[in-house]
C-alpha positions as CSV (number, residue, x, y, z in Angstrom):
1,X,113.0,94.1,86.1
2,X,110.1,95.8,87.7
3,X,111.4,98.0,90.8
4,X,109.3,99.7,93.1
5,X,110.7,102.8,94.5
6,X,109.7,104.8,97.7
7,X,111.2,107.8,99.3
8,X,110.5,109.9,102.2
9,X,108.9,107.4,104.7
10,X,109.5,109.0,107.3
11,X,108.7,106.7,110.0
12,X,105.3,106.1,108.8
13,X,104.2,103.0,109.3
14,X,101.1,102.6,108.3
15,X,102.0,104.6,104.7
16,X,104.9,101.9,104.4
17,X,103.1,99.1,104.7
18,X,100.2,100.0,102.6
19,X,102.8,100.8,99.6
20,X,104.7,97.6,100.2
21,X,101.8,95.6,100.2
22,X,100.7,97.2,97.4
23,X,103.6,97.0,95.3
24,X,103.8,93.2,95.9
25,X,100.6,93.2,94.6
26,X,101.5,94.4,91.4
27,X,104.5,91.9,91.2
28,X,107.9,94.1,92.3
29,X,111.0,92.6,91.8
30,X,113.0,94.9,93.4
31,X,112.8,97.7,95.5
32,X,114.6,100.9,96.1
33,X,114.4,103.4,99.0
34,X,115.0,107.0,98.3
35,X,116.2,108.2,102.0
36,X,114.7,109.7,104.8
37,X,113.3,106.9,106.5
38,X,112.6,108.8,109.7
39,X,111.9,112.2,110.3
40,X,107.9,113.6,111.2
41,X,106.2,110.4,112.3
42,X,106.2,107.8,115.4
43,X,107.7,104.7,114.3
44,X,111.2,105.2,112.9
45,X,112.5,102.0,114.7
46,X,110.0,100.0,112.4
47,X,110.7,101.6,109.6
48,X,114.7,101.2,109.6
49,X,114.3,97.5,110.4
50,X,111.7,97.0,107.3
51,X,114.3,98.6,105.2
52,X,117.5,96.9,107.0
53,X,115.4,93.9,106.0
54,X,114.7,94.8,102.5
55,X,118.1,95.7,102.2
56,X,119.2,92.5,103.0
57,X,117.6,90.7,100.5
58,X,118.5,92.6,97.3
59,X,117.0,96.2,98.1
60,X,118.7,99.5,97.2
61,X,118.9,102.4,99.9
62,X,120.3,106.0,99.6
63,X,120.9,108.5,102.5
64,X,118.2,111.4,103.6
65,X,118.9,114.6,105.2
66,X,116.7,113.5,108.2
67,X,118.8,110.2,108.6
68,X,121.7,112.1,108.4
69,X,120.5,114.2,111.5
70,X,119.2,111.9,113.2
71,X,122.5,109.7,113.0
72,X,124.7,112.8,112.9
73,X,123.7,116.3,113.1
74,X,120.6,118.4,112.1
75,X,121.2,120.3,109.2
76,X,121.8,124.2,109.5
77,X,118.4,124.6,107.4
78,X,116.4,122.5,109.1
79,X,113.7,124.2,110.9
80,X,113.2,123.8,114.4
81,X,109.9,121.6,114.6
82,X,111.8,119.3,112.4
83,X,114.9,119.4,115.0
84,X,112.5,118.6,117.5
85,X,111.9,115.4,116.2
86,X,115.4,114.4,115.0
87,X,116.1,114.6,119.3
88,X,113.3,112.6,119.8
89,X,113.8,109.7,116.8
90,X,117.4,109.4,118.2
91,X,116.6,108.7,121.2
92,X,113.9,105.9,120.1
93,X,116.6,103.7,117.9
94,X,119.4,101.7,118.6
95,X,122.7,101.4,118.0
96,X,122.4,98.9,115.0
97,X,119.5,101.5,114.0
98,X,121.2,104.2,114.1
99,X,124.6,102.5,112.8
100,X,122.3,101.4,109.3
101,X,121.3,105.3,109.0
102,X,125.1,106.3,109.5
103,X,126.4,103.8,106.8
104,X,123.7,104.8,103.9
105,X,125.6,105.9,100.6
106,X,124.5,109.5,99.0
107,X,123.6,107.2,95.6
108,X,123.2,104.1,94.1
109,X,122.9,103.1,90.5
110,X,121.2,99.9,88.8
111,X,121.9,99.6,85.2
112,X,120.6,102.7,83.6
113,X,119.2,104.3,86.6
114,X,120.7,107.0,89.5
115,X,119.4,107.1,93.0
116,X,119.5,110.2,95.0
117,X,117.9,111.6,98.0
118,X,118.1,115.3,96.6
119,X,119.8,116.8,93.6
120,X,122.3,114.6,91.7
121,X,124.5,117.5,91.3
122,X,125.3,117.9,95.0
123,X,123.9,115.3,96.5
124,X,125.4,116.3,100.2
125,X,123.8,119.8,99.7
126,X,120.1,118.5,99.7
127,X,119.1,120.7,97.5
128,X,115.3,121.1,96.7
129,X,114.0,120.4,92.7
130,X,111.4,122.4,92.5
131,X,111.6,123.6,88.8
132,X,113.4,123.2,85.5
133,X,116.9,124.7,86.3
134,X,117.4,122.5,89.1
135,X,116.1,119.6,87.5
136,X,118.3,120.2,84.3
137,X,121.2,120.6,86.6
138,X,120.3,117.1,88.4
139,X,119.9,115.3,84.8
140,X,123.1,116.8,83.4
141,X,125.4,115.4,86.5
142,X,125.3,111.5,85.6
143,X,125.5,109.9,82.6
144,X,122.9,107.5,83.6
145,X,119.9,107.9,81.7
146,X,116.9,107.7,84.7
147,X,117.7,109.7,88.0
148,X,115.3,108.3,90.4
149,X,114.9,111.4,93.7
150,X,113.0,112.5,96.7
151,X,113.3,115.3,99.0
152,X,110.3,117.0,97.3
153,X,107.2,115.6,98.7
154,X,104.6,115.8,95.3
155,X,105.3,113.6,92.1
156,X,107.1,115.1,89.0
157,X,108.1,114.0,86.3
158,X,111.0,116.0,83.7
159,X,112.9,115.4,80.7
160,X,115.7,116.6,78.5
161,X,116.0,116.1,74.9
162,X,119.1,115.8,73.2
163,X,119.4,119.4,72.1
164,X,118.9,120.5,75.8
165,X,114.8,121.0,75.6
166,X,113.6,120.4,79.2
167,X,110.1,119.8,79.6
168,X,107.9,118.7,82.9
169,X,104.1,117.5,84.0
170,X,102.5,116.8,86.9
171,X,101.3,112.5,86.7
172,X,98.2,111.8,87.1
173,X,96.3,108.2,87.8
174,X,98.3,105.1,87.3
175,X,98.5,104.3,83.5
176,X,101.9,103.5,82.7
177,X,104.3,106.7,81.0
178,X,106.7,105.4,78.3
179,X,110.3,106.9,79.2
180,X,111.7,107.5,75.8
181,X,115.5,106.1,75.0
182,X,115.9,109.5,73.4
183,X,115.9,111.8,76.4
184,X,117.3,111.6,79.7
185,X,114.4,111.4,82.4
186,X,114.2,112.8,85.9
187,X,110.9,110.8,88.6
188,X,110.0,112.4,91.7
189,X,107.7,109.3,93.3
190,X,106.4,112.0,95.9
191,X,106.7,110.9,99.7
192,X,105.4,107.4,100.7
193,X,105.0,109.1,104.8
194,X,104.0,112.5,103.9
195,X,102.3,113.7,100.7
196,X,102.1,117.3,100.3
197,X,99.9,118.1,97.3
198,X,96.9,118.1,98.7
199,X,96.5,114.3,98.5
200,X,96.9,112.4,101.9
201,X,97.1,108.8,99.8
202,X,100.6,107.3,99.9
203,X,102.9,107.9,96.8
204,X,105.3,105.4,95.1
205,X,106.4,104.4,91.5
206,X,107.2,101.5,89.9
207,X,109.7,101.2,86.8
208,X,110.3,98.6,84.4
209,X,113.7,98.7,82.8
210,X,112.5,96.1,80.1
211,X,110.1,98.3,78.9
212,X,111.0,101.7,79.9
213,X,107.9,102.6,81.4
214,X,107.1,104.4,84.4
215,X,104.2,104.6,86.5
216,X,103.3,106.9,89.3
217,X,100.6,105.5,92.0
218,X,98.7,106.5,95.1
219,X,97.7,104.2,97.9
220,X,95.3,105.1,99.9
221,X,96.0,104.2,103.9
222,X,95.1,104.7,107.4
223,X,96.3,108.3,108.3
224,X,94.1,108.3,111.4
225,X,95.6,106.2,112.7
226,X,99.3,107.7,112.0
227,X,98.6,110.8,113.4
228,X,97.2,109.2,116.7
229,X,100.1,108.3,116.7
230,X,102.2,111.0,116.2
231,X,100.5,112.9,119.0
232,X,100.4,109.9,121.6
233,X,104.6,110.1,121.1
234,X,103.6,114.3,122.1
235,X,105.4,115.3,118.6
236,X,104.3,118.1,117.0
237,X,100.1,118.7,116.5
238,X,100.8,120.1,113.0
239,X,102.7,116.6,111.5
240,X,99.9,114.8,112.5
241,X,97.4,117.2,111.5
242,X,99.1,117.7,107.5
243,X,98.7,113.6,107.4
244,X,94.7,113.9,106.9
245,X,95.0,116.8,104.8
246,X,98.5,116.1,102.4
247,X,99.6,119.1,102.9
């Protein structure tokens, strides 16, 4: 089954829609959502009800640390322009809205595959992978093969042999990466809402679990538009401003 998976929307319509378009382009079967849904940008009512949507027929969602603030608390880490905009994103959804962000599970799996906001290894924790160790520590806490995470906003890629080798690359384009049956694999898709490697074109990936390959893709959309956006709601002139630039 092909299965397009997205994380780290955060409330970015345009960016969503250009990635769901173009993943039913491409012929997605499925489709899994990584967390954080809202967070940063000016339509996190859309967003959840795309995804409550999605959800409904088939889709797989996991919990974000934004959707946990917003339907809970703000983190103790969460820095304060990002508080900012939990207050404001509350106040913006509803009670079934806000109800759907409350009820999201930490993980899912799907055959071979783990879902997870953050690490694997303490999922609650949200901590970053940003490197081998943590990575490692992710792979080496299910026995699923494919751990499928967000949180970190660029693509990565990282595997683990059998003898406990762990390697990593940045992708690149779109050609398809064969996910050996040999190694245990860990994808960062990079964030659908808000890229941050110096690329402001939406990030998603789609995986085939017929043919155990994986590919990493960019979709360009309107950020101008976005960020309008984001300063019309009188959020934060930096989140709109790092749309334009991916940063």
């Amino acid at each position: 089954m092909l299965t397009a998976i997205l994380t780290d929307l955060h409330a970015n319509r345009e960016a969503v829609e250009a990635c769901l378009a173009h993943a039913e382009m491409r012929g997605a079967q499925r489709y899994a959502f990584l967390g954080d849904l809202v967070g940063y940008g000016a339509d996190p009512g859309w967003v959840v009800d795309t995804v409550r949507d999605y959800v409904a027929r088939g889709a797989l969602v996991v919990l974000g640390n934004h959707d946990e603030a917003v339907a809970a608390a703000p983190g103790k880490h969460m820095n304060p322009v990002a508080r900012q905009v939990v207050e404001w994103t509350r106040a913006q959804l509803n009670a079934e809205q806000l109800a759907f962000l409350a009820t999201l599970p930490l993980t899912a799996e799907a055959g071979d595959v783990f879902f997870v906001h953050a690490s694997a290894a303490r999922p609650r924790e949200w901590e970053y992978i940003t490197g081998s160790v943590e990575a490692a520590r992710s792979m080496m806490a299910t026995d699923r093969r494919v751990t499928f995470c967000g949180h970190v906003h660029e693509p990565a890629l990282y595997n683990l042999t059998q003898t406990g080798k762990i390697s990593s690359f940045i992708p690149a384009g779109d050609a398809a990466i064969p996910l050996g049956t040999q190694r245990n694999w860990l994808v960062i898709p990079g964030s659908a809402g808000q890229p941050r490697d110096g690329n402001p074109a939406a990030c998603y990936a789609l995986y085939d679990d017929a043919s155990n390959e994986l590919t990493f893709l960019r979709v360009p959309y309107d950020h101008i538009t976005a960020a309008g956006k984001i300063r019309a709601a009188g959020l934060p002139e930096s989140l709109a401003n790092r749309l334009g630039a991916g940063t």
